[in-house]
C-alpha positions in Angstrom: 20.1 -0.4 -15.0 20.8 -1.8 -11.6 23.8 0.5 -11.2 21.8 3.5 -12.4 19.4 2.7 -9.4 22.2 1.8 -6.7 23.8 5.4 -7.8 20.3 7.3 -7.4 19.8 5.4 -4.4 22.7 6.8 -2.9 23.0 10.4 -4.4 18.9 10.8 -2.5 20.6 9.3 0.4 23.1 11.5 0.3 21.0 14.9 -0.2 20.1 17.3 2.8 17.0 16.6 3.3 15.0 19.7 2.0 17.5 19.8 -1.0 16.5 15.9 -1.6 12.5 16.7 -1.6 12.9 20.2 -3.9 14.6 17.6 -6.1 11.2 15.0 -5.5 8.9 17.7 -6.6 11.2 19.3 -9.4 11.5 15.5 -11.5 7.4 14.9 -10.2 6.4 18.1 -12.1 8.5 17.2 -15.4 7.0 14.2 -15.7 3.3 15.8 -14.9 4.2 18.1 -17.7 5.8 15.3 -20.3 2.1 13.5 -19.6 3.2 9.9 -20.1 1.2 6.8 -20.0 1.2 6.6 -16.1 0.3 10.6 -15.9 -2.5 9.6 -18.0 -3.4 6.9 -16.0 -3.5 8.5 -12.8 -5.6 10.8 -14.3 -8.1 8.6 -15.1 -8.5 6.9 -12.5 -8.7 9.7 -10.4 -11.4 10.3 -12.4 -13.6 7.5 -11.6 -12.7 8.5 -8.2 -14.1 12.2 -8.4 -16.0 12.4 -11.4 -17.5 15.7 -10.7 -13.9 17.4 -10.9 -13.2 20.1 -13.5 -10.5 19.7 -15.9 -8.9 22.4 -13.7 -9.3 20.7 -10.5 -8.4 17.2 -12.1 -5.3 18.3 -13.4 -4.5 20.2 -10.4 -4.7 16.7 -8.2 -3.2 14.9 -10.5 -0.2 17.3 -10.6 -0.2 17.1 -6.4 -0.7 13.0 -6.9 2.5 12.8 -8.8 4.7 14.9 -6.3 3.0 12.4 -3.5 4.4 9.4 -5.6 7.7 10.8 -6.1 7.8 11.9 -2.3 7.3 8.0 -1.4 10.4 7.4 -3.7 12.4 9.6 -2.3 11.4 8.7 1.1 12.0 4.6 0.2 15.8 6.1 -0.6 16.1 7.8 2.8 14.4 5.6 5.4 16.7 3.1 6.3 18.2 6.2 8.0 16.0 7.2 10.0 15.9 6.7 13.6 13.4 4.7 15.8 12.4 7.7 17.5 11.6 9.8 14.0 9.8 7.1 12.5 7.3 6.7 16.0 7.6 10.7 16.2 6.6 11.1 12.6 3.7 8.8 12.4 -0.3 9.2 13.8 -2.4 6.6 14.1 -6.1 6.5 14.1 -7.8 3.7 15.8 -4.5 1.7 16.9 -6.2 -0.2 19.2 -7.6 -2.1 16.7 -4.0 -3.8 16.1 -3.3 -3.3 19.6 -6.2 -5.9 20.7 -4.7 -9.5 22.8 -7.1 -11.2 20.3 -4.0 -10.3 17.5 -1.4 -11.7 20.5 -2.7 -15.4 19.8 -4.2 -15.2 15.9 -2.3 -13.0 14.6 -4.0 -9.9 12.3 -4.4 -9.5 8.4 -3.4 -6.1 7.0 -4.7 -5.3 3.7 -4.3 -1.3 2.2 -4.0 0.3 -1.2 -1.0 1.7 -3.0 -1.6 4.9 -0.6 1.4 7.3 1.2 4.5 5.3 2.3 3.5 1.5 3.4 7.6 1.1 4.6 7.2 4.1 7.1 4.0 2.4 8.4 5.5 -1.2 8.6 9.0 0.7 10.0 6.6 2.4 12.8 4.9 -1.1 13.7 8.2 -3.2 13.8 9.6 0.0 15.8 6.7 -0.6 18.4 6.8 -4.4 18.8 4.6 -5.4 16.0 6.5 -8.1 13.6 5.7 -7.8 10.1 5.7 -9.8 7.2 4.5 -8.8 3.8 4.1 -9.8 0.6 5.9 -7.7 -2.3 6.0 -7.6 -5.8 8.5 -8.8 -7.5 11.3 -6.8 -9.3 13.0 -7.2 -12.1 16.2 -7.2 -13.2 16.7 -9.7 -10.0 19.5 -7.5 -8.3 16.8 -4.9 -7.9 14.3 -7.1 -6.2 17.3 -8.4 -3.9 18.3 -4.6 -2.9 14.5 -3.8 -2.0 14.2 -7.1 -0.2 18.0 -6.0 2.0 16.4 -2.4 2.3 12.9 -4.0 3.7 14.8 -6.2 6.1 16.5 -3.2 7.4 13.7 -1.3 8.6 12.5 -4.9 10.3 10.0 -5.9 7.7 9.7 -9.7 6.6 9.4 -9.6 3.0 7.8 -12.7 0.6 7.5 -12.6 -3.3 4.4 -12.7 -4.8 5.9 -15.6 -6.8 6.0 -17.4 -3.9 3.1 -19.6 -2.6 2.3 -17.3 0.1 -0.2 -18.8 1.5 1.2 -21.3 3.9 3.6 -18.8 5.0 1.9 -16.6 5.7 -0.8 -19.3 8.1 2.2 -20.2 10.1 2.7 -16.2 11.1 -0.5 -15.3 11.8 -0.4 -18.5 14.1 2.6 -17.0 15.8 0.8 -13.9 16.2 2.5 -11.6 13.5 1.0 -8.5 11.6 0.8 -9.8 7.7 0.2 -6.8 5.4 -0.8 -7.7 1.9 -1.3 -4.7 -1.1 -4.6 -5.4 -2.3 -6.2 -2.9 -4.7 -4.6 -4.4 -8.1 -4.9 -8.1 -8.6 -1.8 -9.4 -10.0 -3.0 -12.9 -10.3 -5.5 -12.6 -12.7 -7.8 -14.9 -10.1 -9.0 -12.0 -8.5 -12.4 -11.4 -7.0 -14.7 -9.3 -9.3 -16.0 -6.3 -6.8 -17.7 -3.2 -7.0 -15.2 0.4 -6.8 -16.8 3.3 -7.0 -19.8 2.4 -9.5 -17.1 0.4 -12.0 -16.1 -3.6 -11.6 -12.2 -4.2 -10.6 -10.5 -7.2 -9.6 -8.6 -7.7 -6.2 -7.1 -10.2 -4.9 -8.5 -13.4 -2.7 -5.9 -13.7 -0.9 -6.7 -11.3 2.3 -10.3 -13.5 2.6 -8.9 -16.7 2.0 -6.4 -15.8 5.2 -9.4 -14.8 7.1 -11.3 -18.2 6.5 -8.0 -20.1 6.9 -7.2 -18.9 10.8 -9.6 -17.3 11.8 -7.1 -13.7 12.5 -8.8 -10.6 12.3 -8.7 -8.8 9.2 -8.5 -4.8 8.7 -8.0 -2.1 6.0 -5.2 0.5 6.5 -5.2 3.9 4.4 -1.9 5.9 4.2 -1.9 9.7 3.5 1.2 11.7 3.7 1.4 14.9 6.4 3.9 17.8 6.5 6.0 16.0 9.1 4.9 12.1 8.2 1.8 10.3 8.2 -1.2 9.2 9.0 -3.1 5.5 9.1 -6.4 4.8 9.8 -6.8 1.6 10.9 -10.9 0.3 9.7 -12.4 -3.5 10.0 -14.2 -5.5 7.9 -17.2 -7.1 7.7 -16.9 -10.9 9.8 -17.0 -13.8 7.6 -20.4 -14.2 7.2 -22.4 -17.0 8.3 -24.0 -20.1 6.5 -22.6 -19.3 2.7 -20.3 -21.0 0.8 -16.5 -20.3 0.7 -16.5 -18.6 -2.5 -19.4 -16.5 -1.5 -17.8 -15.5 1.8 -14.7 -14.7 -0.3 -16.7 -12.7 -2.5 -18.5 -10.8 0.5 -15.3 -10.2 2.7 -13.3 -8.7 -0.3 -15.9 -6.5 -1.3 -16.2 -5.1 2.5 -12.1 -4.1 2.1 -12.7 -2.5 -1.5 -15.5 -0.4 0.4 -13.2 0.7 2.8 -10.4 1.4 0.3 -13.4 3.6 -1.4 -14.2 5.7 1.8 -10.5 6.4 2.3 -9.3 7.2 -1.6 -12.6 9.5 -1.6 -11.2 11.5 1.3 -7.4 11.6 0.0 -7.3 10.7 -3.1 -4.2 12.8 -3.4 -2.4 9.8 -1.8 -3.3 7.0 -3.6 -0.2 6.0 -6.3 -2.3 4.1 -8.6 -0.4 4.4 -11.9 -1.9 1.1 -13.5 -5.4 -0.2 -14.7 -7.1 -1.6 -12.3 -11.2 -1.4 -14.1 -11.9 -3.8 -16.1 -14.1 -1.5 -18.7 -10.7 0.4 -19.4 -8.2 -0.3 -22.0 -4.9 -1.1 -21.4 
């Protein structure tokens, strides 16, 4: 398996590049058509996202969804190529100075984002632009395939931490030296995730980017990514401050509910982007 993936690595590599993305939306539309278990799942939840679709209209998105997912594939296999100047040149940012602030300089800032467009272009245009990051991924498996994303991540300048790991302390002592950490937080994978409200259904997400928040004190934000013809886009939105005068958990509860709000606003308006290929309501069967 492992050399399978080092060998379609490198033939994508390898590609031009419009040969490489004909190839993206060629193997994107078979699997549309073979309607597997993810298809079907990114159906769904686009779905609960758009309910008022047609069938038409659904399966049309859902057909444009999967050649977005494969596109962020296929660019993962390319990137490390790139140049500094086509990853800045290639990427538009909507309300950077919200990262940009000197508050960030001395506490650091808290990134957390859905599975949306190509996190690894947006953490390669941040590093590119004096922005340290350190993130925490999921882990792989077989083991040599978590190792090759974790080589290809510190490539492009990105500091990367297992979700295995207990993150947490880490992840205090960069904020405190003023680093950008950017966690994934639309699917809990701890199973100790906060119960919140996404569009009229409950979901679980994790604690972790509140917790951070009460911890330091760093400013925490909500980044959506959506694909463009020549690269893309983030808009940068803040959170709700920790509130005042409730308990820990309640201010968890409050803060983490704020970033699944934003998430909401941006899926709504691009849901085309968002590569959520697993269950994350809890009403839904697995």
């Amino acid at each position: 398996m492992y050399l399978l993936y080092l060998s379609v690595w490198k033939i994508i590599g390898l590609l031009p590049e419009k040969i490489a993305y004909q190839v993206a939306n060629f193997v994107s539309d078979i699997a549309y058509r073979r309607d597997g278990r993810k298809v079907k799942r990114l159906r769904s939840n686009y779905k609960r996202v758009l309910p008022e679709l047609s069938k038409a209209e659904l399966a049309k998105l859902t057909k444009a969804g999967m050649r977005s997912y494969l596109r962020y594939w296929f660019d993962t296999f390319r990137l490390n190529k790139w140049s500094k100047e086509r990853i800045i040149n290639t990427t538009e940012v909507i309300r950077e100075n919200l990262l940009r602030d000197p508050v960030m300089a001395k506490q650091g800032c808290i990134i957390a984002l859905p599975h949306a467009g190509n996190w690894d272009h947006a953490a390669a245009y941040f590093c590119s632009t004096g922005i340290p990051v350190t993130a925490v991924v999921e882990k792989l498996k077989p083991e040599a395939i978590f190792q090759k994303f974790l080589d290809y991540r510190q490539s492009i300048g990105i500091e990367a931490i297992s979700h295995k790991e207990n993150a947490i302390p880490i992840l205090v002592e960069r904020l405190e030296a003023g680093k950008l950490v950017a966690l994934v937080a639309d699917r809990d994978m701890s199973r100790n995730g906060v119960e919140v409200d996404f569009f009229g259904h409950t979901a679980k997400m994790p604690a972790g980017p509140a917790i951070l928040a009460l911890k330091t004190g760093s400013p925490l934000i909500t980044v959506y990514i959506r694909y463009l013809d020549h690269g893309i886009e983030i808009t940068i939105d803040e959170t709700i401050k920790p509130p005042v005068g409730k308990s820990e958990e309640e201010s968890i509860k409050i803060i983490t509910q704020s970033m699944a709000d934003n998430f909401a606003k941006r899926i709504k308006g691009s849901p085309v982007d968002w590569h959520m290929l697993q269950r994350i309501w809890l009403d839904e069967e697995n």
